[in-house]
KOLMIZA-111769 format. One record per atom (N, C-alpha, C, O, CB): residue number from 1; residue in three letters; chain; atom name; z, x, y. Coordinates in Angstrom, 1 decimal. Glycine has a CB too. Example, Ala and Ser with C-alpha at 12.3 -4.5 7.8 and 13.67 -1.06 7.14 Angstrom:
2
1,Ala,A,N,7.8,13.2,-5.7
1,Ala,A,CA,7.8,12.3,-4.5
1,Ala,A,C,7.8,13.2,-3.3
1,Ala,A,O,8.5,14.2,-3.3
1,Ala,A,CB,9.0,11.3,-4.5
2,Ser,A,N,7.1,12.8,-2.2
2,Ser,A,CA,7.1,13.7,-1.1
2,Ser,A,C,7.9,12.9,0.0
2,Ser,A,O,8.0,13.4,1.1
2,Ser,A,CB,5.7,14.1,-0.6
//
This chain:
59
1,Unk,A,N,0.0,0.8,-1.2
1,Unk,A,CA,0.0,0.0,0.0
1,Unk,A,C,0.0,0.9,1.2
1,Unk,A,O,0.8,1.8,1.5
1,Unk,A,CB,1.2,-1.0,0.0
2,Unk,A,N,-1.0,0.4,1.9
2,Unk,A,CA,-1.1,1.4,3.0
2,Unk,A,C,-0.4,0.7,4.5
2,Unk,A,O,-0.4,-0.6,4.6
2,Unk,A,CB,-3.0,1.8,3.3
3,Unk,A,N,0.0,1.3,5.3
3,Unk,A,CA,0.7,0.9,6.3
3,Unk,A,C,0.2,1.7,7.5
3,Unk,A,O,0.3,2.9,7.6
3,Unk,A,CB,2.1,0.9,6.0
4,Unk,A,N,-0.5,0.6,8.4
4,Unk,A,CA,-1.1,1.1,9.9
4,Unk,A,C,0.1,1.4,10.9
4,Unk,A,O,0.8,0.4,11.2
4,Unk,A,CB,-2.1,-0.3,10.7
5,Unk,A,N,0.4,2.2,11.3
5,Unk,A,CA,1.3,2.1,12.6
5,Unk,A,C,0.2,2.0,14.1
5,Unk,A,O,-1.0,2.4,14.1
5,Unk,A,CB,2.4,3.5,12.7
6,Unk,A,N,0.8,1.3,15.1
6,Unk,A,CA,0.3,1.1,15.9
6,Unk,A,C,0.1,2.2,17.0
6,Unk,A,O,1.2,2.7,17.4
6,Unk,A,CB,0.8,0.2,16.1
7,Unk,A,N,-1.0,2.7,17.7
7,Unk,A,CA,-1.2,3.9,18.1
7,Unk,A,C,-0.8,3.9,19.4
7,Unk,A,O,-1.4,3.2,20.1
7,Unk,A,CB,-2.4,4.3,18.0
8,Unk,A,N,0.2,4.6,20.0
8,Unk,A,CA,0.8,5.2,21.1
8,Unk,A,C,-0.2,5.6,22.3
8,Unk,A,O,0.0,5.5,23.5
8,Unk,A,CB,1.5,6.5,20.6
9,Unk,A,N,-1.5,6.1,21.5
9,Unk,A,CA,-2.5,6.9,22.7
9,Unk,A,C,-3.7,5.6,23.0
9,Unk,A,O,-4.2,5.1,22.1
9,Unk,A,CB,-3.5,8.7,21.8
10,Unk,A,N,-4.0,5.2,24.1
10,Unk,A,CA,-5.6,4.6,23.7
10,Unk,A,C,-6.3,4.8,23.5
10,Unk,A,O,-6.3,6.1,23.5
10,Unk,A,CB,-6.2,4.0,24.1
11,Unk,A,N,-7.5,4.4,23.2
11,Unk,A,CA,-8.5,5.1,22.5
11,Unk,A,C,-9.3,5.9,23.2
11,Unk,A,O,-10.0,6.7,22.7
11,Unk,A,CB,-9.2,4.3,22.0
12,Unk,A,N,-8.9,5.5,25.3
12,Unk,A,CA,-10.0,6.4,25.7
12,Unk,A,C,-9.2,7.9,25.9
12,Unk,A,O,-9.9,8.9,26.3
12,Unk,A,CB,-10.8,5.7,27.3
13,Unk,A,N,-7.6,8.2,25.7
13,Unk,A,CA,-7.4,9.0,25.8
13,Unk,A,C,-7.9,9.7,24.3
13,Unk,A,O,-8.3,10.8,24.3
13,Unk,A,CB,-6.3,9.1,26.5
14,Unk,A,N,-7.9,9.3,23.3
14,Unk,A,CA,-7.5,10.1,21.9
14,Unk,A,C,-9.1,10.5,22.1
14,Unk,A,O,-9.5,11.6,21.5
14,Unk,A,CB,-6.9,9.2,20.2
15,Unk,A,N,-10.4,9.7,23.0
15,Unk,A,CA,-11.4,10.5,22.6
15,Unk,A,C,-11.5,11.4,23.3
15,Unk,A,O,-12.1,12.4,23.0
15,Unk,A,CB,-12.4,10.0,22.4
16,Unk,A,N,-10.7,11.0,24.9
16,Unk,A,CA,-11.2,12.3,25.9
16,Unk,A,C,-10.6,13.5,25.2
16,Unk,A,O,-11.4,14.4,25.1
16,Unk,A,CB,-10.6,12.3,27.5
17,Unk,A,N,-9.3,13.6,24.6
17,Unk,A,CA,-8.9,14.5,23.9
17,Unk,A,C,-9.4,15.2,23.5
17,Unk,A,O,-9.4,16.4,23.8
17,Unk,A,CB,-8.4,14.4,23.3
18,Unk,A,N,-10.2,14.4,22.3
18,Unk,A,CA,-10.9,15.0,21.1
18,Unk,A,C,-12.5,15.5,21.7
18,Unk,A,O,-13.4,15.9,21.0
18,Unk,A,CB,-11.1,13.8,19.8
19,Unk,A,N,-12.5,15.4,23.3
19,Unk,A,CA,-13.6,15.6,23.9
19,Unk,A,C,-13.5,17.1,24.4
19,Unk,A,O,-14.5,17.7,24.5
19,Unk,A,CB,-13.8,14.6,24.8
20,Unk,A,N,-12.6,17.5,24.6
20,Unk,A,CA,-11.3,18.6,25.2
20,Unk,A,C,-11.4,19.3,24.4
20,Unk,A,O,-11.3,20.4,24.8
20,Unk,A,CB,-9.7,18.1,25.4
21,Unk,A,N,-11.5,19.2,23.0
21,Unk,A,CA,-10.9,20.1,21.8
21,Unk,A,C,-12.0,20.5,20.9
21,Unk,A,O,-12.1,21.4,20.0
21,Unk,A,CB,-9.6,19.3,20.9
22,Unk,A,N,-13.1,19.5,21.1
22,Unk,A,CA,-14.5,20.0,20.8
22,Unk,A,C,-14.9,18.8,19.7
22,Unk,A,O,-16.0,18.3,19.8
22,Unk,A,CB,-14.6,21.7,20.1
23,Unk,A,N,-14.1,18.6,18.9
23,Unk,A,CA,-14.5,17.5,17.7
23,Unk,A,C,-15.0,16.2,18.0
23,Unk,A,O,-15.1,15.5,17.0
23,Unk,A,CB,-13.5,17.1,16.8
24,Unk,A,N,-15.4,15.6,19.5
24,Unk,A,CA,-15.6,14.3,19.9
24,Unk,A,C,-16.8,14.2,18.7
24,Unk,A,O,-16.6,13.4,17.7
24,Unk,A,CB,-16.0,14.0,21.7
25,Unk,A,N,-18.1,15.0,18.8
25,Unk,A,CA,-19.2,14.4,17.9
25,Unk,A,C,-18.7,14.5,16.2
25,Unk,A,O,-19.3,14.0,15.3
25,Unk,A,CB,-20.7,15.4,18.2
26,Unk,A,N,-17.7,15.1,16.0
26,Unk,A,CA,-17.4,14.0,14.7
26,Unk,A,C,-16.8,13.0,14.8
26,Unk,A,O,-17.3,12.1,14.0
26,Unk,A,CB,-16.7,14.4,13.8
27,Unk,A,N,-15.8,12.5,15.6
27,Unk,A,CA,-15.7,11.2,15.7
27,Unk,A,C,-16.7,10.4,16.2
27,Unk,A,O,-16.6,9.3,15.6
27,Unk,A,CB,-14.7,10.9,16.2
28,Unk,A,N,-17.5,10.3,17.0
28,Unk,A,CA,-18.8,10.0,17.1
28,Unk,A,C,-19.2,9.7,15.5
28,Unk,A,O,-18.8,8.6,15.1
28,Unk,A,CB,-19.6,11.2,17.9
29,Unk,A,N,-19.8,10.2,14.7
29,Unk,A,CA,-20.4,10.1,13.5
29,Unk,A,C,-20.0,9.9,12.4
29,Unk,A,O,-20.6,9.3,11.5
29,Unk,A,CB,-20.9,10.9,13.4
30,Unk,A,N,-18.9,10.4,12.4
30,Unk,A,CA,-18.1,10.1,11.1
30,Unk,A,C,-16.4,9.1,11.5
30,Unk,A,O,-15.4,9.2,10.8
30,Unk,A,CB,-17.7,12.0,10.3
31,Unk,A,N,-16.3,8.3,12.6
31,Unk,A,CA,-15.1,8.1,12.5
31,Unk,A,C,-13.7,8.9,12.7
31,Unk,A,O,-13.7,10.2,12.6
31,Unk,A,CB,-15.1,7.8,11.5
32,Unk,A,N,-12.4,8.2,13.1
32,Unk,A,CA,-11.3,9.1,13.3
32,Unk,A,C,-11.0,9.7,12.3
32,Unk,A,O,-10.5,10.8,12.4
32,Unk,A,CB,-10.3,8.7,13.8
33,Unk,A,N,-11.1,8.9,10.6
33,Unk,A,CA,-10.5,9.3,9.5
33,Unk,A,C,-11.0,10.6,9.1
33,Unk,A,O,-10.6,11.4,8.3
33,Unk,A,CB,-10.7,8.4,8.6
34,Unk,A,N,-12.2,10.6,10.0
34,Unk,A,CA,-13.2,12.1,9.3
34,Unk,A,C,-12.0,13.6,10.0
34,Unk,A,O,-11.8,14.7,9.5
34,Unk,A,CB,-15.5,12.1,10.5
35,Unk,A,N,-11.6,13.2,11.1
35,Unk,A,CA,-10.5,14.2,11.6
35,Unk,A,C,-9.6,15.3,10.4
35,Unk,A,O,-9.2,15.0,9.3
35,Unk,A,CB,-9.4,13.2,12.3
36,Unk,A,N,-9.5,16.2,10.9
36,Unk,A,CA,-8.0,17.1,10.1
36,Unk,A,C,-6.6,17.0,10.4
36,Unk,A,O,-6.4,16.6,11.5
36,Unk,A,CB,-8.0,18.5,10.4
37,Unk,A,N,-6.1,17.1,10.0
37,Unk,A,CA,-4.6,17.5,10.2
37,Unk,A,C,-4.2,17.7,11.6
37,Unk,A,O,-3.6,17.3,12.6
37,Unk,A,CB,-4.2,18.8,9.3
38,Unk,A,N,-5.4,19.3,11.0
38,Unk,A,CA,-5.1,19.8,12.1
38,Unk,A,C,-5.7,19.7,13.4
38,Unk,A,O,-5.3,20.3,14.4
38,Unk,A,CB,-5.0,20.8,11.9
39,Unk,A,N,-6.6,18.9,13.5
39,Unk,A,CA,-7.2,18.3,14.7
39,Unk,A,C,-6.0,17.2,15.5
39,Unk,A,O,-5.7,17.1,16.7
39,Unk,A,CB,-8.8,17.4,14.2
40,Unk,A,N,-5.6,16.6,14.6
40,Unk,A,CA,-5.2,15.5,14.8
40,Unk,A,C,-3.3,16.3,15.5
40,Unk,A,O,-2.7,15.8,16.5
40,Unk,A,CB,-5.4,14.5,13.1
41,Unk,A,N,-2.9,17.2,14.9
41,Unk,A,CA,-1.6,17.8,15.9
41,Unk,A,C,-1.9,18.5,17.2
41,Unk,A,O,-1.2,18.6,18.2
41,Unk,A,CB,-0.8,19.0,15.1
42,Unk,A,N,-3.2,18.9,17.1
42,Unk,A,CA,-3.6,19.3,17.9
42,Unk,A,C,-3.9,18.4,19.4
42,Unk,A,O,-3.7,18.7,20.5
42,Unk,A,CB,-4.4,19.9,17.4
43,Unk,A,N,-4.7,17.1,18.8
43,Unk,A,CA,-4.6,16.0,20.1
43,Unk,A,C,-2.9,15.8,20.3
43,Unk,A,O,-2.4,15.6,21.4
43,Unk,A,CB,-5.4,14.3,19.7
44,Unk,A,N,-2.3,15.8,19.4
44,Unk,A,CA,-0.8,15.9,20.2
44,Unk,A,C,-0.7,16.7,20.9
44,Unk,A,O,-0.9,16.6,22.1
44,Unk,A,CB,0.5,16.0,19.6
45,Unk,A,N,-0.5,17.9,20.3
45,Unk,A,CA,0.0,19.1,21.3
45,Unk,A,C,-0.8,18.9,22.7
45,Unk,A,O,-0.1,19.0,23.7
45,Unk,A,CB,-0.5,20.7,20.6
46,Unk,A,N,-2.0,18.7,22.9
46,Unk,A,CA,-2.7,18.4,23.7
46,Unk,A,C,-1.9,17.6,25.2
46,Unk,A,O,-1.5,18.0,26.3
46,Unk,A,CB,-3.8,17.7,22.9
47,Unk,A,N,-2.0,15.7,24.3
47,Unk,A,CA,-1.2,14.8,24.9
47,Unk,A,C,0.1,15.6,26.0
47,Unk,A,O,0.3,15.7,27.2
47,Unk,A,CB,-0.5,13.8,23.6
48,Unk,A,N,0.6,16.0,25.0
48,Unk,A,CA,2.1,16.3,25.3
48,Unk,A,C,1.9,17.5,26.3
48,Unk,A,O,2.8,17.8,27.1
48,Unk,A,CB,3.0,16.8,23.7
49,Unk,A,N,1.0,18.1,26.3
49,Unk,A,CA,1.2,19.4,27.4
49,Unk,A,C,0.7,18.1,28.3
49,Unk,A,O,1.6,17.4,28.8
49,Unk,A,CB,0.1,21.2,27.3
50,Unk,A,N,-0.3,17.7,28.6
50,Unk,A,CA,-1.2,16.8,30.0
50,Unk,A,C,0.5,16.3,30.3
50,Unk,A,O,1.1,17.1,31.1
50,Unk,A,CB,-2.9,15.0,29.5
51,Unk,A,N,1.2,15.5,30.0
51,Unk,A,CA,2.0,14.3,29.9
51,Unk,A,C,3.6,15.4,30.7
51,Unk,A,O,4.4,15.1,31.6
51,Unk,A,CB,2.1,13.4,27.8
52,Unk,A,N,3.5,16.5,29.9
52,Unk,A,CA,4.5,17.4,31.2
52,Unk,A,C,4.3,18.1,32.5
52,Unk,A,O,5.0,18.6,33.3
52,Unk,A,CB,4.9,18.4,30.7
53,Unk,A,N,2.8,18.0,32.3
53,Unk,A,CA,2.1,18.6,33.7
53,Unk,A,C,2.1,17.4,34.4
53,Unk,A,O,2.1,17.7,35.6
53,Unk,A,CB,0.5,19.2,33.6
54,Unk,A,N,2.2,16.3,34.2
54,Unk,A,CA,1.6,14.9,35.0
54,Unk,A,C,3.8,14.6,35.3
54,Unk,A,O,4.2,14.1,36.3
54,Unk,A,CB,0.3,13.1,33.4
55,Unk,A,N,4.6,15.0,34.5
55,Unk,A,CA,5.8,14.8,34.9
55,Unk,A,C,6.4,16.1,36.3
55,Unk,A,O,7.1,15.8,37.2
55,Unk,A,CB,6.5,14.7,33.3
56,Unk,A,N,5.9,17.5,36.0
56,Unk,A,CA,6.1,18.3,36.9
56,Unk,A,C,5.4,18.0,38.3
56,Unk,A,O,5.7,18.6,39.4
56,Unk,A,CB,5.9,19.5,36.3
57,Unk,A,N,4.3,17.0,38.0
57,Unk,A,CA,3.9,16.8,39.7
57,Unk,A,C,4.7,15.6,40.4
57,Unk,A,O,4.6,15.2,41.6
57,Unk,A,CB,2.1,16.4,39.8
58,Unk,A,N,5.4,15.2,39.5
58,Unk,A,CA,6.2,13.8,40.3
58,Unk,A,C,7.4,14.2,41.2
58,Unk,A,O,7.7,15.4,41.0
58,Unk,A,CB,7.0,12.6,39.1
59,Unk,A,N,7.8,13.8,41.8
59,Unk,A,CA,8.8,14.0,42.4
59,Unk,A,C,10.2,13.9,42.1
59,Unk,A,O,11.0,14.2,43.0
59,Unk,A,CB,8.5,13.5,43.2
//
């Protein structure tokens, strides 16, 4: 039994991401499932740096 969790990122960030990190034209062609592991920690790591840069410019 497989179980979806609901995704945190939307979709236009997980592709800009994956636009960022070079793999957009596989998800283009093959889908997100076609992703790695390690693509896929990598759009975190990604998220998570943007998301402390976007917190150090606030006031």
């Amino acid at each position: 039994m497989s179980r979806r969790r609901r995704s945190m990122m939307s979709d236009q960030l997980k592709y800009e991401l994956a636009q960022d990190l070079g793999f957009a034209d596989k998800v283009d062609r093959e889908g997100w499932g076609a992703i790695t592991t390690k693509e896929a920690g990598n759009m975190v790591k990604r998220a998570i740096q943007l998301a402390e840069q976007a917190a150090r410019k606030q006031p």
